[in-house]
Z-matrix of the N, CA and C atoms (Angstrom, degrees):
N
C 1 1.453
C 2 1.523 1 107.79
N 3 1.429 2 106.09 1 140.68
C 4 1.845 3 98.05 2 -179.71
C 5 1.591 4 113.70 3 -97.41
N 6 1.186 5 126.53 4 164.46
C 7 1.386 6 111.56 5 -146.02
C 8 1.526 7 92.88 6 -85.42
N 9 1.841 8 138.51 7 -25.78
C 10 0.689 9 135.13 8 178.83
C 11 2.189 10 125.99 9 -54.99
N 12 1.770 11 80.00 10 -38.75
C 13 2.222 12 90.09 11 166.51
C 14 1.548 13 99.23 12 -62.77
N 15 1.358 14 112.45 13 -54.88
C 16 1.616 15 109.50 14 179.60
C 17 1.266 16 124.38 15 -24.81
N 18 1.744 17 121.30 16 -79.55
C 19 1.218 18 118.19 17 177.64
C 20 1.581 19 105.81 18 -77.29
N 21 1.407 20 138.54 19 26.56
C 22 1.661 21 119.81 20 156.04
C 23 1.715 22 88.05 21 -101.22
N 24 1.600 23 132.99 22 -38.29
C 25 1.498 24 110.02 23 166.50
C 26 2.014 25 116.53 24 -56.58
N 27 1.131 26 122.08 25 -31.62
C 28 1.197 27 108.60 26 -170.07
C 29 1.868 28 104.85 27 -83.08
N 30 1.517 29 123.26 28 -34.82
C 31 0.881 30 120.35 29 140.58
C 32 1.943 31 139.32 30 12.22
N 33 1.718 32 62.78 31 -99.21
C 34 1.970 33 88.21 32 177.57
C 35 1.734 34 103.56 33 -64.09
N 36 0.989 35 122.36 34 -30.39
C 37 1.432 36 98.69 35 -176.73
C 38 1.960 37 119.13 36 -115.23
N 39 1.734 38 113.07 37 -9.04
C 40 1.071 39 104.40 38 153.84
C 41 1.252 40 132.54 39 -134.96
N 42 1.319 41 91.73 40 39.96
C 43 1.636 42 115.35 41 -166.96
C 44 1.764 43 126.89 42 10.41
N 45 1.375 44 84.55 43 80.20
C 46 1.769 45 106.07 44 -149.26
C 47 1.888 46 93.86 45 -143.96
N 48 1.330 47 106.61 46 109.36
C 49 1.658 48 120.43 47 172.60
C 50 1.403 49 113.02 48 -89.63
N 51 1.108 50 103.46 49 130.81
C 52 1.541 51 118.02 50 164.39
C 53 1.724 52 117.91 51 -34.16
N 54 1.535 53 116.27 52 112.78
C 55 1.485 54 100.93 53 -176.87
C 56 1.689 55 109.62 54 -103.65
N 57 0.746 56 126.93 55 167.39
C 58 1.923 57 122.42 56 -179.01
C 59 1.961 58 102.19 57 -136.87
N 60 1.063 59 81.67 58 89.97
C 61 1.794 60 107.75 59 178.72
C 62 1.934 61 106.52 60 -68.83
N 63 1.098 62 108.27 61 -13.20
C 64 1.255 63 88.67 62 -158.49
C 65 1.384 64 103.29 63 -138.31
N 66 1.600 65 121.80 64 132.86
C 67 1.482 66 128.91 65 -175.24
C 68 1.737 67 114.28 66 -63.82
N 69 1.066 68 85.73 67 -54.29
C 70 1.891 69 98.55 68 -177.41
C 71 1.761 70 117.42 69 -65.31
N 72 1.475 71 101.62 70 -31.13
C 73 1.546 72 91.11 71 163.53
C 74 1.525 73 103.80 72 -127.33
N 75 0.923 74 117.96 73 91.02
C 76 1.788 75 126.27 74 179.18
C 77 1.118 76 112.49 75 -76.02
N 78 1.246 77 119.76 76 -20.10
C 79 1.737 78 102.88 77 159.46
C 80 1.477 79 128.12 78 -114.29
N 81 1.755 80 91.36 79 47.64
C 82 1.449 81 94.32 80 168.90
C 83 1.882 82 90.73 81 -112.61
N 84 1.644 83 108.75 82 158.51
C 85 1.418 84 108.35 83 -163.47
C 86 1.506 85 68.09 84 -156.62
N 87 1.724 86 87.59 85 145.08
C 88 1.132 87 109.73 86 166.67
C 89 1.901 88 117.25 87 -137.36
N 90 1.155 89 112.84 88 167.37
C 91 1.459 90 117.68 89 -150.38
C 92 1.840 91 81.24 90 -133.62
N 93 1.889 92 90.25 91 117.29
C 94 1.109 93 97.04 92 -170.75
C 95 1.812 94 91.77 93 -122.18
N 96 1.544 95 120.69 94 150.09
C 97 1.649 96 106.69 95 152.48
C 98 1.392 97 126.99 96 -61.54
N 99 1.306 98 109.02 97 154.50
C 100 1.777 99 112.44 98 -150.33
C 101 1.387 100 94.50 99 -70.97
N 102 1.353 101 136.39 100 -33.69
C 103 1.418 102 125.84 101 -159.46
C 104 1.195 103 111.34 102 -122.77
N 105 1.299 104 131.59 103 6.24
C 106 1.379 105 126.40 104 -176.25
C 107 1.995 106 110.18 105 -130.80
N 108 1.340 107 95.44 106 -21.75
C 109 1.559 108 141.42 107 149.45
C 110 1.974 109 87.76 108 76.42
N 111 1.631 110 113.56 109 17.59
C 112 1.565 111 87.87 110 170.23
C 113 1.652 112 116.96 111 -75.06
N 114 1.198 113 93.86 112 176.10
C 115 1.721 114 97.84 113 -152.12
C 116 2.302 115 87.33 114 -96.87
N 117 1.682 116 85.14 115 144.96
C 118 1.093 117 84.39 116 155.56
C 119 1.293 118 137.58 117 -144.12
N 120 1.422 119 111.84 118 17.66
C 121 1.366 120 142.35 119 169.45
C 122 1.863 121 110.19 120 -136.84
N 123 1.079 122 116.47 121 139.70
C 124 1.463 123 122.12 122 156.13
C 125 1.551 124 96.55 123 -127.70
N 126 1.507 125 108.86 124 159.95
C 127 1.408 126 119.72 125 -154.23
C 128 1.247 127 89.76 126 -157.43
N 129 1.392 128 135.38 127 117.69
C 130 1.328 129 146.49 128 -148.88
C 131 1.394 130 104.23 129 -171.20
N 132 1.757 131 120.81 130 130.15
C 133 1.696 132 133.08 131 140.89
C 134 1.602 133 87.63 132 -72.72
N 135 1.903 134 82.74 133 150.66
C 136 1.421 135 119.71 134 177.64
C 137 1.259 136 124.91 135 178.08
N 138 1.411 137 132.51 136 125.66
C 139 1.155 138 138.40 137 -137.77
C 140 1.891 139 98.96 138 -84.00
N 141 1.229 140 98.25 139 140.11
C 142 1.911 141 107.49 140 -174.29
C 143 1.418 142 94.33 141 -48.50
N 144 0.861 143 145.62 142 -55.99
C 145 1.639 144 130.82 143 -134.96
C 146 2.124 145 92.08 144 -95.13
N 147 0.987 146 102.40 145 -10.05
C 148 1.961 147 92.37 146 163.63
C 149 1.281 148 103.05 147 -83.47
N 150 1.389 149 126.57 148 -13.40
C 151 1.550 150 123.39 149 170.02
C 152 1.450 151 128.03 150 -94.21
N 153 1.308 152 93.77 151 8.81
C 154 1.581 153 104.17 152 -179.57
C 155 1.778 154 122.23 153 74.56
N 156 1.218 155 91.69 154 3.94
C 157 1.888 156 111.28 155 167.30
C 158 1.497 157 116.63 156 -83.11
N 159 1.132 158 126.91 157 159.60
C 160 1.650 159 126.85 158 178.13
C 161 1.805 160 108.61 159 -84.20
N 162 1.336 161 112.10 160 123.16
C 163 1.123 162 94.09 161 168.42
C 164 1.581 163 94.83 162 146.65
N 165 1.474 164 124.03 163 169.12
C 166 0.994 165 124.58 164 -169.82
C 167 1.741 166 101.47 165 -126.82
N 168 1.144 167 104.41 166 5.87
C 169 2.062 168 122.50 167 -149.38
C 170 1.722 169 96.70 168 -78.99
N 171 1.202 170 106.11 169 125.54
C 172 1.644 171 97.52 170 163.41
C 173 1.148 172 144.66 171 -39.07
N 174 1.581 173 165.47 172 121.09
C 175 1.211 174 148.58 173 -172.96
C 176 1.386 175 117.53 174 -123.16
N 177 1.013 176 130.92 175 149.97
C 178 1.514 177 151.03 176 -167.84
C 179 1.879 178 95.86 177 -94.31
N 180 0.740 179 110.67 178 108.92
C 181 1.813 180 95.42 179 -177.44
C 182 1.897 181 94.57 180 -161.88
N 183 1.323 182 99.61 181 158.74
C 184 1.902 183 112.96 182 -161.46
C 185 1.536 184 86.25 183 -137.38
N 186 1.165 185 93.55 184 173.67
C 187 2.089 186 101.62 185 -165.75
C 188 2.140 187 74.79 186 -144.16
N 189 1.405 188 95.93 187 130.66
C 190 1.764 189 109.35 188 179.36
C 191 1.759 190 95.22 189 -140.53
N 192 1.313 191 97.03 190 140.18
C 193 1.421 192 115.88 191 153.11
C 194 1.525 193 139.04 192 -47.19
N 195 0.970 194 142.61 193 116.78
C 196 1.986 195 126.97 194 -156.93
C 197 1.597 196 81.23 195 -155.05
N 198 2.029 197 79.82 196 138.64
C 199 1.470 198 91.94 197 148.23
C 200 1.674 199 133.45 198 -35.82
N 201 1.032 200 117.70 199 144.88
C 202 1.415 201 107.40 200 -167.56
C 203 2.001 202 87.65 201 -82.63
N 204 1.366 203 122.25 202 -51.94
C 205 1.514 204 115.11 203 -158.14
C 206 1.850 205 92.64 204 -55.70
N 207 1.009 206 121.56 205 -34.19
C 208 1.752 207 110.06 206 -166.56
C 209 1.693 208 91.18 207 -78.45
N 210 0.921 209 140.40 208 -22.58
C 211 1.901 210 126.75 209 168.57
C 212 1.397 211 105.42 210 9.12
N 213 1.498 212 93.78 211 -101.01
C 214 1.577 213 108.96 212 -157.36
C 215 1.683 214 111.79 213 -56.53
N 216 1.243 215 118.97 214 -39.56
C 217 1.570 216 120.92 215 178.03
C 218 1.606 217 94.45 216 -49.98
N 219 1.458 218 112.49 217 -68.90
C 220 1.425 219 97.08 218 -174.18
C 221 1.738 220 142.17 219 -65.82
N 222 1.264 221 95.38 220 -11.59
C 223 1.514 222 119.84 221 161.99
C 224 1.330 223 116.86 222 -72.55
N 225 1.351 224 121.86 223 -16.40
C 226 1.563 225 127.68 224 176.29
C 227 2.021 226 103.27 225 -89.73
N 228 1.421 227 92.96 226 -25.68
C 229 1.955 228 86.21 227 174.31
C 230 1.683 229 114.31 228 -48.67
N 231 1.249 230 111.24 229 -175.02
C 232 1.733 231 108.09 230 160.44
C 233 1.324 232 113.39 231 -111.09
N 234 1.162 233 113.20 232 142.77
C 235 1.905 234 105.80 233 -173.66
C 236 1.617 235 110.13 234 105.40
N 237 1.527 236 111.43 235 -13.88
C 238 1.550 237 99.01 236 -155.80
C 239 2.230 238 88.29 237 -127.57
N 240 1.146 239 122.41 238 140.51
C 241 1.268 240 134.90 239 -155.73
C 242 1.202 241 113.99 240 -150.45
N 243 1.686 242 134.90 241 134.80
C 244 0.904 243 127.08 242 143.73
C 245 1.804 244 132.13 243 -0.54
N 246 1.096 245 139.85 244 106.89
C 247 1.459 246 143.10 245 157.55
C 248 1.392 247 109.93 246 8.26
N 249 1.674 248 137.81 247 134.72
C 250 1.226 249 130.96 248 146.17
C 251 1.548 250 93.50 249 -97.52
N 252 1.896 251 87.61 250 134.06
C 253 1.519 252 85.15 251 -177.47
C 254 1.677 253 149.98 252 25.50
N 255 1.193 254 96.09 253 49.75
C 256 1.196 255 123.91 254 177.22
C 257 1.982 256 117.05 255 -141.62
N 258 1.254 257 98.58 256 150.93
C 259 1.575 258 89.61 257 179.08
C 260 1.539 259 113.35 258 -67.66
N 261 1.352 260 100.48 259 124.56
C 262 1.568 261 120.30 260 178.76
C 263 1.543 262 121.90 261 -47.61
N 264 1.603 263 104.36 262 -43.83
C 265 1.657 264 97.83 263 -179.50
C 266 1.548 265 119.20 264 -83.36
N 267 1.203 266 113.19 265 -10.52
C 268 1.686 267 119.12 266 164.71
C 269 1.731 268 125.39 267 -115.25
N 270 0.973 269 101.92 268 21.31
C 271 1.683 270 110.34 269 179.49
C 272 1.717 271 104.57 270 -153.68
N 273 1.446 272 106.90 271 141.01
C 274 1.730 273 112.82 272 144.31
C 275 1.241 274 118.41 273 -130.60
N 276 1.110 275 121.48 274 159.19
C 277 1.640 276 129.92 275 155.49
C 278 1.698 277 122.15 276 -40.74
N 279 1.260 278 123.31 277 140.53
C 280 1.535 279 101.87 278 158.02
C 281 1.339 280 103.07 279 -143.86
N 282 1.221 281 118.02 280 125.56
C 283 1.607 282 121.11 281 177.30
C 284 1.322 283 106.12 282 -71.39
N 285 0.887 284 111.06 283 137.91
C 286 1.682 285 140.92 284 -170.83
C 287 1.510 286 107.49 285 -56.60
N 288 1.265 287 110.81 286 -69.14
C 289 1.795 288 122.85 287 -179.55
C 290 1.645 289 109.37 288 -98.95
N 291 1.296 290 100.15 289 34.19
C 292 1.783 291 102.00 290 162.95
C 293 1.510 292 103.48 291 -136.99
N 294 1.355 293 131.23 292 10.45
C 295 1.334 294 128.61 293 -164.38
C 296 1.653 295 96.01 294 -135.42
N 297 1.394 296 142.67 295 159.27
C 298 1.074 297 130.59 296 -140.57
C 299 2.321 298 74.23 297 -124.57
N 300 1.917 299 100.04 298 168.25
C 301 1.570 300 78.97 299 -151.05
C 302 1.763 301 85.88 300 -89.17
N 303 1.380 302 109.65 301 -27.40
C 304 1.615 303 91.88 302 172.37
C 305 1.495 304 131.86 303 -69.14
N 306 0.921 305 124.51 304 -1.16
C 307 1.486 306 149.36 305 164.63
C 308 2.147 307 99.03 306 -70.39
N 309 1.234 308 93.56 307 -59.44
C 310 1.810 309 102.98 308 -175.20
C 311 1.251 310 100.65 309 -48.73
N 312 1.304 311 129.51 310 -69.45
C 313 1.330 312 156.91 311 118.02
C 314 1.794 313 105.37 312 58.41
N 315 1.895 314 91.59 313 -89.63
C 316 1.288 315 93.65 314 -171.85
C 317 1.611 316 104.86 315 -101.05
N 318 1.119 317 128.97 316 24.13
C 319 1.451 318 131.57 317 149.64
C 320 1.393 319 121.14 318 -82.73
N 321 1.569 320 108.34 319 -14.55
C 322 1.568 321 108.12 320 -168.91
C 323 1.946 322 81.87 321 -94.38
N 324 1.204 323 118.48 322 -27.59
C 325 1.390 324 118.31 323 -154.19
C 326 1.849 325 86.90 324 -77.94
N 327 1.428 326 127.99 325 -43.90
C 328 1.332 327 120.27 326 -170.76
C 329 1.401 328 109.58 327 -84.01
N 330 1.579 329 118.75 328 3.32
C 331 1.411 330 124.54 329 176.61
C 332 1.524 331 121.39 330 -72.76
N 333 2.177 332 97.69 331 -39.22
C 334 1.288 333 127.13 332 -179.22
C 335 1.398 334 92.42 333 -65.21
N 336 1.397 335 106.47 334 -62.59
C 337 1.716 336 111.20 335 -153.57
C 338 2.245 337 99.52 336 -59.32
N 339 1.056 338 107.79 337 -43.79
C 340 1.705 339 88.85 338 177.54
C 341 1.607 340 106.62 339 -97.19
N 342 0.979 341 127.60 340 27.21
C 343 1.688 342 114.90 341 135.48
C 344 1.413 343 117.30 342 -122.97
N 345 1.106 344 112.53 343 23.00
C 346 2.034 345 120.68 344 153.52
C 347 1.865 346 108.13 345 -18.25
């Protein structure tokens, strides 16, 4: 999924824009709820080998909230990883163009729903 369909899906259904908090990485954006403004997506490039992958290649990848009991099942998919910098037992990574976009989809939707 490219990060641009991303925020027109997060958009259309929680009418919630990408904000960019931070000078030094300006194209990291994060997806906060409109009124309470915690975040429940960050959406960040970052080079494979800070992810523990081979390679030096840029990646498209978002950090989401998850049940902690589904972890490891979903850590066994492809595309989906341990947290960058984020707490490990309630968040993973998901690379963007290794994860299918309706799959992205309703992980971003159970990301919203447990940080309500």
């Amino acid at each position: 999924m490219k990060r641009e369909a991303l925020f027109e899906s997060v958009f259309e259904k929680y009418q919630v824009e990408p904000d960019y908090p931070w000078q030094k990485n300006s194209d990291y954006a994060v997806l906060r709820h409109k009124f309470k403004k915690k975040w429940f997506a960050l959406v960040y490039a970052i080079q494979a080998e800070k992810l523990g992958l081979e390679g030096t290649s840029l990646l498209e990848a978002m950090n989401i909230k998850v049940q902690p009991e589904l972890l490891g099942s979903l850590r066994m998919q492809p595309g989906i990883l341990p947290a960058y910098h984020m707490n490990k037992e309630h968040w993973v990574t998901v690379l963007l163009d290794k994860v299918p976009d309706a799959e992205i989809l309703d992980l971003i939707d159970e990301s919203y729903r447990l940080t309500r």
